[in-house]
BAROPA-39289 format. One record per atom (N, C-alpha, C, O): y, z, x. Coordinates in steps of 0.05 Angstrom, whole numbers, padded with zeros to 5 digits, always signed. Example, Ala and Ser with C-alpha at 12.3 -4.5 7.8 and 13.67 -1.06 7.14 Angstrom:
-00114+00156+00264
-00090+00156+00246
-00066+00156+00264
-00066+00169+00285
-00045+00142+00257
-00021+00143+00273
+00001+00157+00258
+00023+00161+00268
! end
This chain:
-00024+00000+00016
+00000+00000+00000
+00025+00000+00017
+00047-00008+00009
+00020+00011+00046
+00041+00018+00056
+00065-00018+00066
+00089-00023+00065
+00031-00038+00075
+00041-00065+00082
+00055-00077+00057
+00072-00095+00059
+00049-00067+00035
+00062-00078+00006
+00082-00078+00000
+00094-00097-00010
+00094-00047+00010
+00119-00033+00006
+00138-00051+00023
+00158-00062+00013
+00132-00054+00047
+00145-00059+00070
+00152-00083+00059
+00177-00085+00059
+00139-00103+00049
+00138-00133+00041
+00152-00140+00016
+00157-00163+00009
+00157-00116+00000
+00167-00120-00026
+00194-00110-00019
+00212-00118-00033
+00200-00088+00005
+00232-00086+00018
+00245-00054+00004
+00267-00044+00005
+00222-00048-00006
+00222-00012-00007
+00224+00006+00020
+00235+00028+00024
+00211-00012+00037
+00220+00008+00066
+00225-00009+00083
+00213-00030+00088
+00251+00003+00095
+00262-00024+00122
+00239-00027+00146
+00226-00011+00158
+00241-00054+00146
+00223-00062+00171
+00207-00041+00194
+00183-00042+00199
+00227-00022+00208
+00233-00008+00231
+00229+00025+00229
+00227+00041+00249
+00227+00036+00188
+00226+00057+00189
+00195+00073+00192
+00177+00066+00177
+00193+00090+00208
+00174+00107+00218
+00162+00116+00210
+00175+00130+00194
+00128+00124+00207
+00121+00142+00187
+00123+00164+00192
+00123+00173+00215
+00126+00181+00165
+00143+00203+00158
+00114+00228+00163
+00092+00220+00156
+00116+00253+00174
+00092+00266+00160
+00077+00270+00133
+00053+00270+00127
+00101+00275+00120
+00087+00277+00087
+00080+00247+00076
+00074+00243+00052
+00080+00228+00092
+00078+00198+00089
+00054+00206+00089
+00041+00201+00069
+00040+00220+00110
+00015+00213+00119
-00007+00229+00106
-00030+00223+00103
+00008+00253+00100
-00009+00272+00095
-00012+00266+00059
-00033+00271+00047
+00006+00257+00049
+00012+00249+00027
-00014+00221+00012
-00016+00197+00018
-00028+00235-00006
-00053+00215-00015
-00041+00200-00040
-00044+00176-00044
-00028+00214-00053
-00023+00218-00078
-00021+00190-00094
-00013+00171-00080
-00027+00184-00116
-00030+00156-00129
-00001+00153-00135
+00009+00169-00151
+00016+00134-00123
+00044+00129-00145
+00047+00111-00159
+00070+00106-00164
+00030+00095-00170
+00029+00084-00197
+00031+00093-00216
+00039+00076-00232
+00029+00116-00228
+00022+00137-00241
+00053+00153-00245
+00063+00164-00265
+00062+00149-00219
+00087+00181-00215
+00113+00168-00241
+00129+00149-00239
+00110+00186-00261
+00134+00191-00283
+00160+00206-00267
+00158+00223-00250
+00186+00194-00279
+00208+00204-00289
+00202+00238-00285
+00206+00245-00262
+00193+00258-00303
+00198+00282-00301
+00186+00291-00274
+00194+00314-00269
+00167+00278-00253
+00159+00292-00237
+00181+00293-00210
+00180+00310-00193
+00202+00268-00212
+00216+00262-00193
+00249+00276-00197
+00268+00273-00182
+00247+00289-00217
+00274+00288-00236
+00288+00307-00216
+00277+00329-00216
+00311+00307-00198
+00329+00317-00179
+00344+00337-00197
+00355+00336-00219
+00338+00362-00172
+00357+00385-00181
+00383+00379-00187
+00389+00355-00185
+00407+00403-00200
+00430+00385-00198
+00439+00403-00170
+00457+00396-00156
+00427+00422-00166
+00434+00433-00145
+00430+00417-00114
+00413+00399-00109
+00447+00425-00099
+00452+00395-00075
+00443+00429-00042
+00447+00453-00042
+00433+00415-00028
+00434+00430-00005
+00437+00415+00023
+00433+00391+00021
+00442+00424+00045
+00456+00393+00057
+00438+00391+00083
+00425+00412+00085
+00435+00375+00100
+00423+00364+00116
+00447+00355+00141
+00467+00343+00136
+00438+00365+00167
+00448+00364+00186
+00432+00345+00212
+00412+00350+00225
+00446+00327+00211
+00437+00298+00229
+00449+00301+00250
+00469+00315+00252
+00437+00285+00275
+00452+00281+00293
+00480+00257+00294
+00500+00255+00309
+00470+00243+00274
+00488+00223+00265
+00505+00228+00245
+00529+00222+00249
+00495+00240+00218
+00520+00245+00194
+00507+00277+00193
+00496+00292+00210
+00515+00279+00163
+00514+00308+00146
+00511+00290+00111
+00521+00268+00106
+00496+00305+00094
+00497+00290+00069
+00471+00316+00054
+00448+00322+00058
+00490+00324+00036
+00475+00337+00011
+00458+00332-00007
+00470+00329-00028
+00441+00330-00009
+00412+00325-00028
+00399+00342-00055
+00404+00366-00057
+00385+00331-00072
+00378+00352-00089
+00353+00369-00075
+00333+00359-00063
+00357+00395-00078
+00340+00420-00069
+00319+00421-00067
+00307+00436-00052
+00306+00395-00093
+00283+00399-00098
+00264+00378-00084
+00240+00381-00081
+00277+00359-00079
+00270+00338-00058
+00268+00349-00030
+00276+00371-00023
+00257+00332-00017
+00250+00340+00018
+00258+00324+00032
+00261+00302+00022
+00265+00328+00063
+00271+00311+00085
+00242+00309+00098
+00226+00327+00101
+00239+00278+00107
+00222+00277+00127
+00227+00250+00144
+00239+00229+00137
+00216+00255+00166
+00220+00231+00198
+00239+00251+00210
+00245+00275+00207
+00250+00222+00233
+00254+00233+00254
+00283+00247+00252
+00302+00232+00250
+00285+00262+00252
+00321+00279+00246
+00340+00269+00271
+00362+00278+00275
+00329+00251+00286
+00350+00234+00312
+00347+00211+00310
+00352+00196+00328
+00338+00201+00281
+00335+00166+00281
+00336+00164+00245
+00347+00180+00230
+00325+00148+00239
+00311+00137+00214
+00302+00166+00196
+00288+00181+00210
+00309+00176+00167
+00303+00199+00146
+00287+00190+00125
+00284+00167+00117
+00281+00203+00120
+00273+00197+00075
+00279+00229+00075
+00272+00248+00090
+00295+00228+00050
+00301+00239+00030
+00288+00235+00002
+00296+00216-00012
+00273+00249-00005
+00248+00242-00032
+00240+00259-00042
+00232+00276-00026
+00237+00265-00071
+00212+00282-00089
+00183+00279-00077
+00167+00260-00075
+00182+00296-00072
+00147+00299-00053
+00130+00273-00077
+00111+00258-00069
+00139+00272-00100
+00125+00255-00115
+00122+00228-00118
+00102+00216-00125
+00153+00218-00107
+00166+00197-00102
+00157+00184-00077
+00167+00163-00071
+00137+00199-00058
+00128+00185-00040
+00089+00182-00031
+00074+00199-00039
+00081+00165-00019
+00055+00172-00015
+00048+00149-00005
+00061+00130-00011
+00026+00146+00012
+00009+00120+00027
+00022+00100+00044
+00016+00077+00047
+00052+00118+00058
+00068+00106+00068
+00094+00087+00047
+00115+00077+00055
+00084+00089+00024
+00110+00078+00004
+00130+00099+00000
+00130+00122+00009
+00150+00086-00017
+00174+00107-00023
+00174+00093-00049
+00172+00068-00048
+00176+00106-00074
+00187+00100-00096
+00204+00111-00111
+00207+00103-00134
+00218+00132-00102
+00240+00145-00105
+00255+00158-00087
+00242+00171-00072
+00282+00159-00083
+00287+00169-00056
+00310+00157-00045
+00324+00142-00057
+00313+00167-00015
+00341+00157-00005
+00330+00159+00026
+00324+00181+00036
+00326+00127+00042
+00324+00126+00072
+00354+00120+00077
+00372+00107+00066
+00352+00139+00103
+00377+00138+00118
+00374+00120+00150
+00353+00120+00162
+00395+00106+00160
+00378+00098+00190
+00409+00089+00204
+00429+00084+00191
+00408+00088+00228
+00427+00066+00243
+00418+00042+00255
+00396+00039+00264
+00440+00020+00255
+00434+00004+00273
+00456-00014+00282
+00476-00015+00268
+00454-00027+00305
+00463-00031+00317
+00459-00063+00320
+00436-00072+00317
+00480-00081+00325
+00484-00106+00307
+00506-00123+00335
+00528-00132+00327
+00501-00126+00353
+00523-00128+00379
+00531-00156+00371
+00549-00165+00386
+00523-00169+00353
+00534-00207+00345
+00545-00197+00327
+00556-00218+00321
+00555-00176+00305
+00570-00179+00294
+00596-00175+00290
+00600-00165+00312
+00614-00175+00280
+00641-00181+00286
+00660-00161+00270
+00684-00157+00276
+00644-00148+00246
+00656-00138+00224
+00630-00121+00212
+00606-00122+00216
+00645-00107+00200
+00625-00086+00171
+00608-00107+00154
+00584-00105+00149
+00622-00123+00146
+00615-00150+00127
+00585-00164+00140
+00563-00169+00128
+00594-00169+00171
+00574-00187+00188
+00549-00171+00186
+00530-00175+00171
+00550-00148+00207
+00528-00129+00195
+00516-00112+00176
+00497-00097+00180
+00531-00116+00155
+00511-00109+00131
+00505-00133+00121
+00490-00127+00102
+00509-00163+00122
+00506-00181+00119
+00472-00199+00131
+00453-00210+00121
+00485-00190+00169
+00452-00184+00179
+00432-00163+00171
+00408-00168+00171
+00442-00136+00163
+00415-00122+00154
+00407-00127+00145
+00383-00120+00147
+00416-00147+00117
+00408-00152+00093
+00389-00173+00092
+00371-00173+00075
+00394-00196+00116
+00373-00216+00129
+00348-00198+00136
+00326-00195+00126
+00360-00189+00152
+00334-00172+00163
+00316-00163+00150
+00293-00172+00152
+00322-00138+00131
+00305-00133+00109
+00293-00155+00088
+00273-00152+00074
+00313-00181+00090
+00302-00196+00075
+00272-00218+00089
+00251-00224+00079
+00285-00225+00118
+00257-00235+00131
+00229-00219+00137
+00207-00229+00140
+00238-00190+00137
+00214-00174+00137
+00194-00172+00123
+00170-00173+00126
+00211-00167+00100
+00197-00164+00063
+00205-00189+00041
+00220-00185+00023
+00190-00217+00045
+00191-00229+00038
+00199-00229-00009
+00213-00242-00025
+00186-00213-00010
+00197-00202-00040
+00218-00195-00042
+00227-00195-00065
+00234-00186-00024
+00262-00178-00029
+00286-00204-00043
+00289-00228-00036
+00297-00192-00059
+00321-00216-00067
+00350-00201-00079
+00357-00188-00099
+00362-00211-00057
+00392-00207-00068
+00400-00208-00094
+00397-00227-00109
+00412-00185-00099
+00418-00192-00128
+00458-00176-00133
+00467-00153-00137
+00468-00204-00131
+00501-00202-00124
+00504-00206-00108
+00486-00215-00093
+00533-00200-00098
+00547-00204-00072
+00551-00179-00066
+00554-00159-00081
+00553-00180-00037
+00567-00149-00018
+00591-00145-00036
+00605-00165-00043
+00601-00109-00050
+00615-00102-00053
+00627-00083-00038
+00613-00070-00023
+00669-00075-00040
+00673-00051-00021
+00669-00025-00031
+00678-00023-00053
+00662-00012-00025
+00653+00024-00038
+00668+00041-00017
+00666+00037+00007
+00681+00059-00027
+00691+00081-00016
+00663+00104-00021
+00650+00110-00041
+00662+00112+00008
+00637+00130+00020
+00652+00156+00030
+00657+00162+00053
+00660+00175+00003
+00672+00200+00014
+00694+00192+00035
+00691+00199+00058
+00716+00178+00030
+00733+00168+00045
+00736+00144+00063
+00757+00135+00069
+00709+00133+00071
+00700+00115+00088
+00696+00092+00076
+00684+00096+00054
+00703+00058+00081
+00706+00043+00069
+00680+00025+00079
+00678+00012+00100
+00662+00029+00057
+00639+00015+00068
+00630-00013+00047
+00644-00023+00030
+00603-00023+00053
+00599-00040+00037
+00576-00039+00016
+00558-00026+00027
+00567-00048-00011
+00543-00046-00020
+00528-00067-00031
+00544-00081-00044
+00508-00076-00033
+00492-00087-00035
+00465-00083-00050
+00451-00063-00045
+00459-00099-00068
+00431-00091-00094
+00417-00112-00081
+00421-00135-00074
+00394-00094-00082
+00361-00117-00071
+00342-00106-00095
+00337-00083-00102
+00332-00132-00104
+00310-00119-00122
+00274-00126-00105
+00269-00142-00088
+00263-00113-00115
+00236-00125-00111
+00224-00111-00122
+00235-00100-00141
+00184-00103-00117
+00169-00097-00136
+00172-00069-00130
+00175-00065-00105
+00171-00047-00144
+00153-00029-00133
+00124-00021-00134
+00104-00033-00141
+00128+00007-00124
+00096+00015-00125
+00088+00026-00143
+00064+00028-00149
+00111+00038-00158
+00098+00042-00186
+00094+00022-00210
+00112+00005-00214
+00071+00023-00227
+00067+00008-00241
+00053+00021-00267
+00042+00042-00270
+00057-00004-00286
+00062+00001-00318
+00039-00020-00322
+00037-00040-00308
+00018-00013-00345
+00004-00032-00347
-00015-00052-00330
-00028-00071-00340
-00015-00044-00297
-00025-00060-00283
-00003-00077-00263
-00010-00086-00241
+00016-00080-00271
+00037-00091-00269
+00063-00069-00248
+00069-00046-00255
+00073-00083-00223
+00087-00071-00209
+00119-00073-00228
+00133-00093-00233
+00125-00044-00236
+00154-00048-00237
+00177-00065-00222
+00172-00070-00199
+00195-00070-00230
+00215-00081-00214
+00229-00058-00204
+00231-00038-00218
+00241-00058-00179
+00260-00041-00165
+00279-00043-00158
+00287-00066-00153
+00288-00031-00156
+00326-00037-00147
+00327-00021-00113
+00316+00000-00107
+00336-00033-00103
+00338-00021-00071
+00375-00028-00067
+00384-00051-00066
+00397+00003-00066
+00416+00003-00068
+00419+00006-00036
+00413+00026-00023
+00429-00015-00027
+00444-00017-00006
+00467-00009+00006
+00484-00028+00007
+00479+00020+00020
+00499+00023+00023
+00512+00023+00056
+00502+00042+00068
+00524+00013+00066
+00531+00019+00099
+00560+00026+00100
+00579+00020+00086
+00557+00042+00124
+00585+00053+00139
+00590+00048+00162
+00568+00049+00173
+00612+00040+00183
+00613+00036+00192
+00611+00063+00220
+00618+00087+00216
+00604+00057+00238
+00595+00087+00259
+00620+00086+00288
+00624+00068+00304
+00632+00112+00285
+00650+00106+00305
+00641+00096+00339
+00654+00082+00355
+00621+00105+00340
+00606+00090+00367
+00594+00061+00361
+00577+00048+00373
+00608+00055+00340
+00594+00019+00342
+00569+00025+00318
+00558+00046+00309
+00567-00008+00312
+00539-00008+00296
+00542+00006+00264
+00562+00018+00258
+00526+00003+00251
+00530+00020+00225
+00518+00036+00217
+00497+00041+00230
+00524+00048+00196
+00503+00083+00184
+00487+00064+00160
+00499+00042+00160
+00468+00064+00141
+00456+00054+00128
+00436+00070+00106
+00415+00080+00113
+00445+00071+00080
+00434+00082+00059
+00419+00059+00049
+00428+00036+00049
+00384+00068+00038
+00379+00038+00019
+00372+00070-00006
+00362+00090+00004
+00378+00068-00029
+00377+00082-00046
+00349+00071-00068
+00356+00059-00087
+00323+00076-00065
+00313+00067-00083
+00300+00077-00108
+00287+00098-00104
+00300+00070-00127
+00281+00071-00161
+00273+00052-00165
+00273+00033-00149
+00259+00053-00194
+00240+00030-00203
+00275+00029-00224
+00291+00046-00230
+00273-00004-00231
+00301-00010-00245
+00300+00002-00268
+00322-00001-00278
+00282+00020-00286
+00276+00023-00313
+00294+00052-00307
+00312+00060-00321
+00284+00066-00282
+00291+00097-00269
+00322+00101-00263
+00333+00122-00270
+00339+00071-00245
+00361+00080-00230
+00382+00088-00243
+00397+00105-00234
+00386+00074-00273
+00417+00091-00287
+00408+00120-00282
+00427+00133-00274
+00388+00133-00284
+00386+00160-00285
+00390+00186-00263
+00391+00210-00261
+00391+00163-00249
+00383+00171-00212
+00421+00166-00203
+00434+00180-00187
+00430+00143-00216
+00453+00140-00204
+00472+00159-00197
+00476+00164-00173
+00483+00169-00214
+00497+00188-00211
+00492+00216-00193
+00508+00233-00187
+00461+00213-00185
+00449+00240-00164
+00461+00229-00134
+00475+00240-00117
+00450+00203-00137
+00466+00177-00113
+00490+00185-00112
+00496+00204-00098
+00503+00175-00125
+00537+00176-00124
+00538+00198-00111
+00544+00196-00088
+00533+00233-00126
+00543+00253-00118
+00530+00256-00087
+00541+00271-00070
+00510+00242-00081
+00494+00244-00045
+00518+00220-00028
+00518+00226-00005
+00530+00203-00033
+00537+00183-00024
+00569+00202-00020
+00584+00199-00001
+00573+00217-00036
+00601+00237-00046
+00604+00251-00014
+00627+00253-00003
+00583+00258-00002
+00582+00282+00007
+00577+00269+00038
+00574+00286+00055
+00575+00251+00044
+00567+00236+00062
+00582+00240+00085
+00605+00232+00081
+00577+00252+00118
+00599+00265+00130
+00584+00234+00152
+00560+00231+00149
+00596+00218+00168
+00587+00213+00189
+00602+00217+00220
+00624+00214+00231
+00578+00227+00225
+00585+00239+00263
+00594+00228+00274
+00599+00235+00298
! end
């Protein structure tokens, strides 16, 4: 499932497996709405790169000096993510602008995970003060209805990093899930400090 994920553009190319990735059996075809449902309570997370508040009830896992997931222990399993928030940097030396490289990530993730498909154009988003860009990718997920993989929304958000290169949110749900999730986003995207 994990090659599926990767291919459908639920997890960027480059991100790491997580421990509870591994240790994690759990069927997510199956995983409902109430099992993922985020505290409203927020507790915050200290990176070597940013700072950003999360719901309580969700967990951090990977590397805390590279690449995160932020997820309902439920929301993840067999190396997929189907609910959740990866965090990562990267570093983009041909590009010219904020625009260029979130423009290349967006290739990138898109040659990796051939299911991935743009859906709109790059918009500007103010990121807790920071003027970044966003971006909607849909593809399948891992959860499924009937046999059938939901569609997903993978919310694309980047900032720009004062040492060069950019900060990078992909925010994902199944599309039936994200109005509900949005606003947990927003208030995580709210709080967003980068180092």
């Amino acid at each position: 499932m994990a090659q599926q994920n990767r291919e459908a553009g639920v997890i960027p190319p480059n991100l790491p497996k997580t421990s509870s990735e591994e240790a994690t059996t759990g069927n997510l075809a199956k995983v409902s709405f109430p099992q993922i449902r985020p505290s409203g309570n927020l507790t915050q997370l200290q990176h070597s790169a940013f700072s950003i508040s999360y719901p309580e009830n969700w967990q951090v896992s990977g590397n805390r000096q590279s690449t995160v997931t932020i997820a309902p222990q439920a929301g993840v399993g067999e190396g997929a993510i189907a609910y959740g928030v990866v965090i990562g940097g990267a570093q983009d030396p041909n590009a010219g602008s904020l625009d260029e490289a979130t423009g290349d990530l967006v290739q990138t993730l898109q040659s990796s995970n051939p299911g991935l498909r743009l859906s709109g154009g790059t918009q500007n988003i103010d990121v807790n003060g920071l003027q970044g860009r966003s971006v909607v990718l849909t593809g399948a997920s891992p959860i499924q209805q009937g046999g059938e993989a939901l569609r997903e929304r993978d919310w694309v958000v980047t900032v720009p990093r004062r040492q060069g290169g950019l900060l990078y949110l992909v925010l994902i749900a199944p599309e039936k899930d994200f109005p509900e999730l949005r606003s947990t986003y927003e208030r995580m995207l709210d709080t967003l400090q980068v180092q």
